[in-house]
C-alpha positions as CSV (number, residue, x, y, z in Angstrom):
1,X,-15.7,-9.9,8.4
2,X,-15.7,-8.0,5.2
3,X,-13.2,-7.2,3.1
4,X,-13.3,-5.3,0.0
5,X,-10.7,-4.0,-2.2
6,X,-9.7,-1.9,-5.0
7,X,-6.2,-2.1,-7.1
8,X,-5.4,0.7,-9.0
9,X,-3.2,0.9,-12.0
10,X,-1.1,4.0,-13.0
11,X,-3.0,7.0,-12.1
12,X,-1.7,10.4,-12.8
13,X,-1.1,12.0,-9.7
14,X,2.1,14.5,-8.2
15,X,3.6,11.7,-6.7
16,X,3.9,9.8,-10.4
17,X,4.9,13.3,-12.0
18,X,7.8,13.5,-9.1
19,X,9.2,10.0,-9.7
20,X,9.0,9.9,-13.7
21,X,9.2,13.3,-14.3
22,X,10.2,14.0,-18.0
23,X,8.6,10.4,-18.6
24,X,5.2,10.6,-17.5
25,X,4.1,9.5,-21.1
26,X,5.2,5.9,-20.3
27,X,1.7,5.6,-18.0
28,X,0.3,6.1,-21.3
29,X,1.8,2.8,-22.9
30,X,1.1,0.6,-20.6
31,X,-2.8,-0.3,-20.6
32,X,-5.4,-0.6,-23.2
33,X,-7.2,2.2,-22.5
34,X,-3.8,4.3,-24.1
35,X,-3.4,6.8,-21.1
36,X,-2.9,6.7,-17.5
37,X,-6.4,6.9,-15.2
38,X,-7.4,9.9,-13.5
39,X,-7.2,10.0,-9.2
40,X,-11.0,11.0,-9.6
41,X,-12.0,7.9,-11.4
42,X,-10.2,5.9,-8.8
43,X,-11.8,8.0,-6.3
44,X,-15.3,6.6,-7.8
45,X,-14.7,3.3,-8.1
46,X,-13.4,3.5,-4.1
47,X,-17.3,5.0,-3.4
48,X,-19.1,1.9,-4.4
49,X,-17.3,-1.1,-2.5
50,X,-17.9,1.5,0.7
51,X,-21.5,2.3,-0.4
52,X,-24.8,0.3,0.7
53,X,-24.8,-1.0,-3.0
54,X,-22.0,-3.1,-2.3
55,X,-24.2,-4.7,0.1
56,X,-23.8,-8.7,-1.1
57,X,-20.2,-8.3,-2.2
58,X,-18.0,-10.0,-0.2
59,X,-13.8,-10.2,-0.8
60,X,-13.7,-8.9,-4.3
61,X,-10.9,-6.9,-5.8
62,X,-11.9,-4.4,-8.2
63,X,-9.2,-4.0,-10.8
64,X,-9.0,-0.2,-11.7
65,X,-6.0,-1.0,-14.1
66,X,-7.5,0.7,-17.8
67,X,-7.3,-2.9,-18.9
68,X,-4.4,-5.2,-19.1
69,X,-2.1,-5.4,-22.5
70,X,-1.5,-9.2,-23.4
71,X,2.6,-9.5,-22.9
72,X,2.1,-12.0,-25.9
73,X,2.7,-10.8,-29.5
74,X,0.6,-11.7,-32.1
């Protein structure tokens, strides 16, 4: 068995704009990348583990987070 998966972070999408509403801006704080990711760049990283290039991969997460901010302060 194979199992592959992909863990988004905050992605911009209707469902997001319907629960924050008037503070959709906070998915722009909240990785290193400074904004919230895009469905179709989640949609891309989906293609590969389902794609004959992910051939020898075996139980990975691919983190689709925009990069983690350190809770530490320096």
């Amino acid at each position: 068995m194979r199992v592959n998966a992909v863990s988004p972070g905050p992605v911009r999408t209707e469902g997001t704009e319907a629960m924050l509403g008037d503070q959709m801006g906070v998915l722009d704080r909240v990785d290193a990348r400074g904004r919230a990711g895009e469905p179709r760049e989640i949609a891309e990283i989906v293609r590969f583990p389902v794609s004959p290039a992910s051939g020898y991969i075996n139980g990975a997460t691919l983190f689709a987070d925009g990069g983690e901010i350190s809770a530490l302060h320096s």
